[in-house]
C-alpha positions as CSV (number, residue, x, y, z in Angstrom):
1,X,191.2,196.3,323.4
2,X,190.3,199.4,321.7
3,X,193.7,199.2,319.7
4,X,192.9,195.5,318.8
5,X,189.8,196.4,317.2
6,X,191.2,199.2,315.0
7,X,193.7,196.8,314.1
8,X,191.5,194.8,313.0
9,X,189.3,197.3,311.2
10,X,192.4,198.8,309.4
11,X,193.2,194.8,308.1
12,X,189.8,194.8,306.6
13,X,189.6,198.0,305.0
14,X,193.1,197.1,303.6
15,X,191.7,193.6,302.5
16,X,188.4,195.5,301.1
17,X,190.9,197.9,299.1
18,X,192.6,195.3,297.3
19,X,189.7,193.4,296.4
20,X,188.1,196.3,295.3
21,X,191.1,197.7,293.3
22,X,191.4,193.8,291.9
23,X,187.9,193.8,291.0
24,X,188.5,197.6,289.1
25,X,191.2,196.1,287.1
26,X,189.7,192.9,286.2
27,X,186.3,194.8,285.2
28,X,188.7,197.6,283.0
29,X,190.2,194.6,281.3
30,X,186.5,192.9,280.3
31,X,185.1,195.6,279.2
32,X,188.2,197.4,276.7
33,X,189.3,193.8,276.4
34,X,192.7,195.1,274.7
35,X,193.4,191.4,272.6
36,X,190.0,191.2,271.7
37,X,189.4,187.9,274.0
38,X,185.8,188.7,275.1
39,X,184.7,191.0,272.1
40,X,184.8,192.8,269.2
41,X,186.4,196.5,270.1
42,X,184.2,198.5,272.1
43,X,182.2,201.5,270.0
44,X,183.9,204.4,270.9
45,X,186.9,203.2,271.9
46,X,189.8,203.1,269.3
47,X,192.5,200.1,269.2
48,X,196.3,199.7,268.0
49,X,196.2,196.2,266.9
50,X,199.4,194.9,267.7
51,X,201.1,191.5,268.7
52,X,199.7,189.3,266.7
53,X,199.7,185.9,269.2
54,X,197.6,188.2,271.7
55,X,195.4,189.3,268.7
56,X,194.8,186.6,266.3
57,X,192.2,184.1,268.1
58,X,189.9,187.2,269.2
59,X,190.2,188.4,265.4
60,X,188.9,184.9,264.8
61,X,186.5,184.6,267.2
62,X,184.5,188.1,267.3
63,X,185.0,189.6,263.7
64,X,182.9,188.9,261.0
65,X,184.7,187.2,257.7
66,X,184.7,184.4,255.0
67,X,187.9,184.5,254.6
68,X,191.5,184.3,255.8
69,X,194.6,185.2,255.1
70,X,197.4,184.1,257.1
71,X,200.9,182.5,257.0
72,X,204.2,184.0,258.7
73,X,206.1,187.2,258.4
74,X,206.1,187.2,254.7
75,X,202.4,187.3,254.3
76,X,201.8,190.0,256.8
77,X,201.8,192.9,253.7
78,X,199.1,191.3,252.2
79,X,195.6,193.8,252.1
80,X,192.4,192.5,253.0
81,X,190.3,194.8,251.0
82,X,192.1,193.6,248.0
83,X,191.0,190.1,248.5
84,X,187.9,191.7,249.0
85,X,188.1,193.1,246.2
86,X,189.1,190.1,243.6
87,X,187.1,187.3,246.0
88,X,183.9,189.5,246.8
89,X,184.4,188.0,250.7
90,X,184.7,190.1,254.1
91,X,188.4,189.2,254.9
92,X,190.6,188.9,258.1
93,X,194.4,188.5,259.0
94,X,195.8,186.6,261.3
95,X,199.7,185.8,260.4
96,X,202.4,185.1,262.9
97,X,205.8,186.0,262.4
98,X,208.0,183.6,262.1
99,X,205.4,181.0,262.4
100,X,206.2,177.0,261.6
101,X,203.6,175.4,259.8
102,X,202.2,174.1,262.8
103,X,201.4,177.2,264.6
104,X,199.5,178.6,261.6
105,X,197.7,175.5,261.2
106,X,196.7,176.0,265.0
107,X,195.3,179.0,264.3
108,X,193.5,178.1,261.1
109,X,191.7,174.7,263.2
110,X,190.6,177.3,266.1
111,X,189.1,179.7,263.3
112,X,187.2,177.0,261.7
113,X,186.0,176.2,265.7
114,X,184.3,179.5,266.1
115,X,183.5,179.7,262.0
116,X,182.0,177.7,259.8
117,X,181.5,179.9,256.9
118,X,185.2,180.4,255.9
119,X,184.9,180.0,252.0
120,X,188.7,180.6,251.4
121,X,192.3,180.4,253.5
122,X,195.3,182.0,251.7
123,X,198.3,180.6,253.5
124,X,201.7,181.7,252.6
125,X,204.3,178.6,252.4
126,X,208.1,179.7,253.5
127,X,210.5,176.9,252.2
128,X,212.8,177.2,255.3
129,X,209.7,175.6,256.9
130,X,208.9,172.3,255.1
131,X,212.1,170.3,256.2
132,X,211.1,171.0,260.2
133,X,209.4,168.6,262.7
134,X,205.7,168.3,262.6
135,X,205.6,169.6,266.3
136,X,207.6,172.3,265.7
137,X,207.7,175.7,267.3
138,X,209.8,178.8,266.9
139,X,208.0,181.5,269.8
140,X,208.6,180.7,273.2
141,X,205.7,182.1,275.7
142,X,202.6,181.6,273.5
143,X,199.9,183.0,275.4
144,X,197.7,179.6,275.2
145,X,195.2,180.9,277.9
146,X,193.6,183.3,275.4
147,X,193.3,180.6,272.8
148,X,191.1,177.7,274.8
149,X,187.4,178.0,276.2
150,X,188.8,177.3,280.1
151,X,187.0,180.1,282.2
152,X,189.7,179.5,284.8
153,X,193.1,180.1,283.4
154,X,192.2,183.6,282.2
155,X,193.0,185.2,285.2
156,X,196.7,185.4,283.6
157,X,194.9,187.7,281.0
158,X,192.6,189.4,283.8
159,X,195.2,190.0,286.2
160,X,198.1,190.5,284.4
161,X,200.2,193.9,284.5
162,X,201.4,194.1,280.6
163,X,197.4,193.6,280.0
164,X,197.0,196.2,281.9
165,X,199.7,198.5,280.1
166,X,197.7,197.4,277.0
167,X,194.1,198.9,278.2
168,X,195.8,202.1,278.7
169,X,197.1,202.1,275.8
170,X,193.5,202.0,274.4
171,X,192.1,205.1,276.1
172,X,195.5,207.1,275.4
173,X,195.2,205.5,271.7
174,X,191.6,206.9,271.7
175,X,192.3,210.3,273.5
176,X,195.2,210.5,270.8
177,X,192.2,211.2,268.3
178,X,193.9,208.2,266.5
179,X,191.6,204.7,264.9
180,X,191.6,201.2,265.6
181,X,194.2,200.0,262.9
182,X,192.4,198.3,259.8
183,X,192.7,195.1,258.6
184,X,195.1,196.0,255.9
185,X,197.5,197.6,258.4
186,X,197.6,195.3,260.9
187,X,200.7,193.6,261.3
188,X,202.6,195.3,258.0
189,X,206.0,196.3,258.1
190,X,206.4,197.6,255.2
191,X,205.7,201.2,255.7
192,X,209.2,200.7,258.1
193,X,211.1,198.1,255.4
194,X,214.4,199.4,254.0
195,X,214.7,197.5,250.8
196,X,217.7,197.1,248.1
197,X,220.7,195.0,247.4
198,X,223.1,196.4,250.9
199,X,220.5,195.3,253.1
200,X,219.8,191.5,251.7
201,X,223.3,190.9,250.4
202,X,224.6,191.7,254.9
203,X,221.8,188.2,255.1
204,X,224.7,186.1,253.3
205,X,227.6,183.8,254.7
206,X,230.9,182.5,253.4
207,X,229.9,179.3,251.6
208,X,233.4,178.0,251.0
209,X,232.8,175.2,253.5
210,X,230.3,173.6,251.4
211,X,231.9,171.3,249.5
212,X,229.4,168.1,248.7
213,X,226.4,168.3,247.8
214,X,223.5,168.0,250.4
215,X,221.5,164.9,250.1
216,X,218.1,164.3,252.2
217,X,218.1,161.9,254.5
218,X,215.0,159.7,255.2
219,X,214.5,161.6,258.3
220,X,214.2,165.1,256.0
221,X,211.7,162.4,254.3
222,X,209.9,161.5,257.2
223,X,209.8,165.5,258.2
224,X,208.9,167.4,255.2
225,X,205.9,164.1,254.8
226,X,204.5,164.7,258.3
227,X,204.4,168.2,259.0
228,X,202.8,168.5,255.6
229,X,200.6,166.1,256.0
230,X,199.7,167.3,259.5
231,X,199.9,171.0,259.0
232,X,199.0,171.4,255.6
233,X,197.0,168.7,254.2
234,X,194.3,167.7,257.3
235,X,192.7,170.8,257.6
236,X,192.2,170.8,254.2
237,X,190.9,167.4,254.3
238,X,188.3,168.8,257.2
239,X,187.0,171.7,255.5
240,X,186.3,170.1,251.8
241,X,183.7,173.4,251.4
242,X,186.7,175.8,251.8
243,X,189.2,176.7,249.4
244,X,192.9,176.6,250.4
245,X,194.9,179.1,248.4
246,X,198.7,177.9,249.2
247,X,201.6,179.7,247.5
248,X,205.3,179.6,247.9
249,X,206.5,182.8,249.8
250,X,208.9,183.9,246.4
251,X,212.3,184.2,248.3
252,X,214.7,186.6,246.7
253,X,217.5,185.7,243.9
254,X,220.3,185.9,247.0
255,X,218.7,182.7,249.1
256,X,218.6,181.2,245.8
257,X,222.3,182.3,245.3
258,X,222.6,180.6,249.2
259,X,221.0,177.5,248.0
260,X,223.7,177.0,245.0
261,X,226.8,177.9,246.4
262,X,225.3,175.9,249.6
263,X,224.7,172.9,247.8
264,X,221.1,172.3,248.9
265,X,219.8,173.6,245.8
266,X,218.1,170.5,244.3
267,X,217.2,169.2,247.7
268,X,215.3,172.5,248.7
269,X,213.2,171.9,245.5
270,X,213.2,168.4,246.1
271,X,211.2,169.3,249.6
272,X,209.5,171.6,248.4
273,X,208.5,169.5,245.4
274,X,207.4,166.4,247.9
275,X,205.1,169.2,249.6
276,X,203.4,170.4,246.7
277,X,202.9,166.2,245.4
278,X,201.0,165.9,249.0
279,X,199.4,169.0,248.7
280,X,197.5,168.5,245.4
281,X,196.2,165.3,247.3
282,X,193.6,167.3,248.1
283,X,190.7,168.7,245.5
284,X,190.0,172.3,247.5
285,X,193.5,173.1,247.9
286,X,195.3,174.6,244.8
287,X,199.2,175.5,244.8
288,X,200.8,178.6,243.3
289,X,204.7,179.4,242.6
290,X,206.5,182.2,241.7
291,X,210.2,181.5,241.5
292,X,210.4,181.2,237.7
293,X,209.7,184.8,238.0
294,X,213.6,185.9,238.1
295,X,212.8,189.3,237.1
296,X,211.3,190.3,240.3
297,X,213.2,187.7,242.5
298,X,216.5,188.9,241.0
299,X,216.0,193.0,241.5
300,X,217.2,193.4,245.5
301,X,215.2,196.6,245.5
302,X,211.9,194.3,245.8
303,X,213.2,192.9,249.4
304,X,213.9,193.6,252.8
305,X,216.3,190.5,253.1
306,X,216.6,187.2,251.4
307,X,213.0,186.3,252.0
308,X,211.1,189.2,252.8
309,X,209.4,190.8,249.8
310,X,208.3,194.6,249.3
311,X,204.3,195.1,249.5
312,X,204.1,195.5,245.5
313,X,205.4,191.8,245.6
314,X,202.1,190.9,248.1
315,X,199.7,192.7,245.3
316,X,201.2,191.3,242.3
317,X,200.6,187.5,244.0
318,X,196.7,188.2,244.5
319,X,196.5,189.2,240.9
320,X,198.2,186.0,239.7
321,X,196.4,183.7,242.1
322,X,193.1,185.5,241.3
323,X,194.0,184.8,237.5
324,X,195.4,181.5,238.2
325,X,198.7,182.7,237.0
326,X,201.7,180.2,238.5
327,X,199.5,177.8,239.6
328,X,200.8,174.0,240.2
329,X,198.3,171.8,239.6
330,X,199.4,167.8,238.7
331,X,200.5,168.0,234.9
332,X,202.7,170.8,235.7
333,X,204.8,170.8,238.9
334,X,207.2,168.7,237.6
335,X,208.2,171.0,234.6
336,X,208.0,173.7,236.9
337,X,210.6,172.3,240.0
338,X,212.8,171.3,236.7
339,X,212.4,175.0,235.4
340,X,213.6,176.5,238.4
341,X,216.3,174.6,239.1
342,X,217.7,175.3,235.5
343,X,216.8,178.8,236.2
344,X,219.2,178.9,239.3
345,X,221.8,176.6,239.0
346,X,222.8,179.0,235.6
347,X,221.9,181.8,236.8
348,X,225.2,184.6,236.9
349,X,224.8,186.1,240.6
350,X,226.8,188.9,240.6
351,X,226.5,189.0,244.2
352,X,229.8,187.5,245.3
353,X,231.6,191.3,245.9
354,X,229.2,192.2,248.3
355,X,228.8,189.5,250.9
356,X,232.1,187.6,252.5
357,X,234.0,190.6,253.0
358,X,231.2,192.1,255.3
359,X,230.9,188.5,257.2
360,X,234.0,188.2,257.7
């Protein structure tokens, strides 16, 4: 009997244990709250803002800001306090790498849902991502629990062992004597870029197969017109008391080397055109290209690969948009699509040398 009963009592203390040590890491998580879900970060407590998915939405819900900038991987080297700076308006970032249009446009709509005193959005536009479905998603495992108001489904934040790597991370981050990463840091990668010709040149193909010239189907059509329309254009349409700031991420001389020897050249600015037609639909939304500028496009040192450009490239575009410089309003696009496809489709690449041999 005796036996029984200690059997018994060492079940419960076991039970009481795990509760308890439950409880401990469920508490730890609430109150350094490592992605920001439940508050701003704790005074005294120092955090490496990282992983942008996990980030993003408590960004959005706890800081304080008027404004946004956001968009994919190529908008990530853009500062804050420089919009600050030119806009006079506390500033947050919240891109996704390799983000469609739709996933940026989720994060915009839950921003305005805890917000409603954003005064500007600037949104970085990749080509590669007009022509996609309107549904469209390119990062599998998006953490959805930290981006709703369900009480319930946070357990998978509250008990969840890489959350808990990521509050120790925070007191070692602390002890480290290091600070929570600003907004100009946070998600950059251009303090690790290598830049220059070898690297974006290895991002070519052999284009020998591409023998007729790529025409767009009414599906592209249907495509490019409703994920613009959906991801682009709505919120726009929402928020008429915000201004959307939408430029075309300037790829680098070599995509646009891809895009002639590829033979989608006039149907990538075709797209891209359609967009910018749908876009200036909308008064508080004003459009800005840089691809007539070949002098920067065209000097590899400027970019990481074909697409991603060098954080000089991020300052130089909110000086121009500030100034209005390349903006596409309705009396211009036309000329400009027309310019840049002249510019291209003449343009002597002398990139040939470098890039099939390597692919091969």
């Amino acid at each position: 009997m005796n036996k029984e009963l200690d059997a018994k009592k060492w079940n419960r203390i076991v039970i009481l244990s795990i509760v308890l040590i439950l409880l401990l890491i469920v508490l730890a998580t609430i109150v350094i709250d490592p992605f920001l879900h439940y508050h701003k970060p704790v005074k005294g407590l120092e955090y490496p803002l990282k992983e942008e998915r996990y980030i993003n939405d408590g960004l959005a819900r706890h800081y304080e800001y008027s404004a946004i900038i956001t968009g994919s991987s190529t908008s990530q080297n853009f500062k804050t306090s420089q919009f600050e700076k030119n806009w006079g308006v506390k500033t947050i970032k919240m891109t996704y790498a390799g983000g469609t249009f739709a996933e940026v446009n989720d994060g915009i709509e839950r921003a305005f849902s805890y917000n409603n005193n954003i005064r500007y959005v600037l949104r970085g536009l990749d080509g590669t991502q007009i022509n996609v479905a309107k549904d469209a998603f390119n990062y599998d495992g998006i953490p959805t629990y930290l981006y709703d108001r369900n009480p319930f489904n946070d357990v998978y934040y509250l008990l969840n062992k890489d959350v808990m790597v990521k509050t120790a991370a925070v007191i070692n981050y602390t002890r480290s004597g290091q600070k929570t990463t600003t907004m100009d840091d946070y998600a950059a990668w251009y303090p690790y870029a290598t830049y220059g010709r070898e690297n974006v040149l290895a991002g070519l193909i052999d284009y020998s197969s591409f023998t007729e010239e790529y025409q767009m189907s009414e599906q592209d059509k249907t495509n490019i017109t409703e994920n613009v329309r959906t991801n682009l254009l709505q919120v726009a349409l929402d928020h008429p008391e915000t201004e959307f700031l939408m430029f075309y991420s300037p790829a680098s001389g070599a995509y646009w080397y891809g895009m002639v020897e590829s033979k989608q050249l006039h149907a990538q600015l075709e797209a891209e055109k359609m967009c910018t037609e749908i876009l200036l639909e909308a008064p508080n939304i004003r459009v800005f290209g840089f691809a007539d500028h070949d002098e920067m496009t065209t000097d590899l040192d400027n970019y990481m690969d074909t697409l991603h450009f060098s954080e000089k490239i991020s300052e130089n575009i909110l000086d121009w948009i500030y100034a209005g410089e390349g903006e596409l309003t309705k009396d211009n696009y036309e000329e400009y699509y027309r310019r840049v496809e002249t510019l291209y489709s003449n343009y002597e690449f002398d990139y040939e040398t470098d890039t099939v041999a390597e692919g091969e």
